[in-house]
N, C-alpha and C positions, 0 to 999 in steps of 0.2 A: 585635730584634723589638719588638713594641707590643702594647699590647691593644689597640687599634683593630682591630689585622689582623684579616682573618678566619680565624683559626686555629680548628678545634671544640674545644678544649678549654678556651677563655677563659670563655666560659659558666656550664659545669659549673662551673670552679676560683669565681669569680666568685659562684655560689649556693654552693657551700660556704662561701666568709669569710662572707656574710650569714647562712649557718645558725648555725657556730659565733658569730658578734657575736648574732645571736636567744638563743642561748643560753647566753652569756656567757662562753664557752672562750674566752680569750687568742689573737688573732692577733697573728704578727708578721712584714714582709715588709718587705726589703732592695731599694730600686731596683724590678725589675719585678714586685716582690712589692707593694711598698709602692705600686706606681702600680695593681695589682689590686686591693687594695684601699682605694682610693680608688673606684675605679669600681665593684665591687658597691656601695662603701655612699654611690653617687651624685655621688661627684665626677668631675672631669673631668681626661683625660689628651691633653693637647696638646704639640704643639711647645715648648719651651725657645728662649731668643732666644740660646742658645748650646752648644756642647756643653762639658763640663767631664767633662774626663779625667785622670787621678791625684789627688794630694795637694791639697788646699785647707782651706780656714777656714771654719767655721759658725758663727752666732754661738746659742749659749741663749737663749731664753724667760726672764724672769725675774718670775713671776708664779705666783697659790695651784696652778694646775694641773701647772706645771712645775717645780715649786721639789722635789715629793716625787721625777719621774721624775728629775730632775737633779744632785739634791744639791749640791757645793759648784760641780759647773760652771753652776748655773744663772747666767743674766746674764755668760755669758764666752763667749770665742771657744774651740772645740777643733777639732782633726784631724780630716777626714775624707777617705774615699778615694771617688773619682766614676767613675762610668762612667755618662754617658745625657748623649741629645740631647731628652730629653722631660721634662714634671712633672704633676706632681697638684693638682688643689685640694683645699683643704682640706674633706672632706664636713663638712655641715651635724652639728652637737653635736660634732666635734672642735675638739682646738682643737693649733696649731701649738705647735713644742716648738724646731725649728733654722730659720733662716734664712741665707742669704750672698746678696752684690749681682747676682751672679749666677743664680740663681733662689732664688725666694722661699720656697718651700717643701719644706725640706728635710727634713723630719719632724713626724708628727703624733701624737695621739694622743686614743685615744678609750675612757674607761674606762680596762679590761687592756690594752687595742688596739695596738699599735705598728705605724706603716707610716713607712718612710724613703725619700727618693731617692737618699741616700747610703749608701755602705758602712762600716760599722764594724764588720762582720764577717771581715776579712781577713787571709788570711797570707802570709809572705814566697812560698809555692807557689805562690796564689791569684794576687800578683800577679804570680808570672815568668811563670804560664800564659796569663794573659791580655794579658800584655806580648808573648808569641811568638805566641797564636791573633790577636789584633788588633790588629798592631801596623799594619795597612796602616790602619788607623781611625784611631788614634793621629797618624799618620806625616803622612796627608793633611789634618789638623788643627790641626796643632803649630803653625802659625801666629796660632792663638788664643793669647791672653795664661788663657787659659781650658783651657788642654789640655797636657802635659807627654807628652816624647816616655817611651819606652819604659825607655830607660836613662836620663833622669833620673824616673823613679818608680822603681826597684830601689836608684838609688842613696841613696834616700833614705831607705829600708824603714828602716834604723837609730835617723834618727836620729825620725821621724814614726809608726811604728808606735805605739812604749812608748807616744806621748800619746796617742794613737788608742783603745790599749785600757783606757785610764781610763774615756773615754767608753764603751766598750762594756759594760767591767765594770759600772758603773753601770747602764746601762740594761737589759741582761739582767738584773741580781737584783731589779729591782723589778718586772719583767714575767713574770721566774720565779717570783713571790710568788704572784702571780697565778693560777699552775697548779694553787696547793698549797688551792682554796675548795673 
């Protein structure tokens, strides 16, 4: 799905992240979370000039804004898991936190705010689920140097997860910090 579509409930969800960003409650949204909000807080959710499915590389921000959500990854490449044919721009007063060659914006942040188009919330379940609900998305893709079929992402859970959740652990406790004003 997209936020584009006309679904009714993109709206509603959409004024909520603007209320809670009005009123400085911590959002944070993963892929179609993260492209929601982008679009309540004005940016734009288009096409990707690729899709990227499984495992890949992001590279850190290394600058005053991203160096506190980042810590020692900031300025490095980590793990990330993908699923979308879509991206966000980056709304105006955020500022970008991950990028890869393959689309540019793979994470932002604004304030408490966290919006990603990657996943770093993921587990070995998460991926088998998604590996057997969409594998025919996967499958009619795999031709992209940008898309890994279904069993090579499980096969990989091993050895890409552990670095994956560096990344997350870091960036949940500093967004959890956030909770605690």
């Amino acid at each position: 799905m997209s936020v584009n579509d006309p679904l009714p409930w993109i709206e509603p969800v959409c004024r909520l992240i603007r209320e809670a960003v009005t009123k400085n409650v911590p959002v944070i949204g993963h892929c179609l979370g993260g492209q929601l909000m982008s679009k309540a807080l004005g940016g734009q959710v288009s096409k990707n000039p690729v899709k990227e499915i499984g495992w890949s590389e992001a590279g850190g921000e290394d600058n005053a804004i991203a160096r506190p959500w980042l810590g020692p990854l900031a300025g490095k490449n980590s793990t990330v898991f993908q699923w979308h044919g879509e991206t966000f721009s980056i709304p105006n007063g955020a500022s970008r936190l991950f990028t890869n060659m393959h689309c540019a914006n793979q994470m932002f942040v604004l304030g408490p705010h966290l919006g990603m188009q990657c996943h770093v919330e993921m587990t070995p379940e998460m991926i088998a689920t998604w590996c057997t609900q969409w594998a025919d998305e996967a499958l009619s893709a795999a031709d992209q140097t940008t898309v890994q079929t279904p069993e090579t992402m499980q096969a990989e859970i091993g050895e890409k997860l552990p670095v994956m959740r560096q990344l997350s652990e870091q960036l949940n406790s500093v967004w959890i910090k956030g909770l605690a004003r």
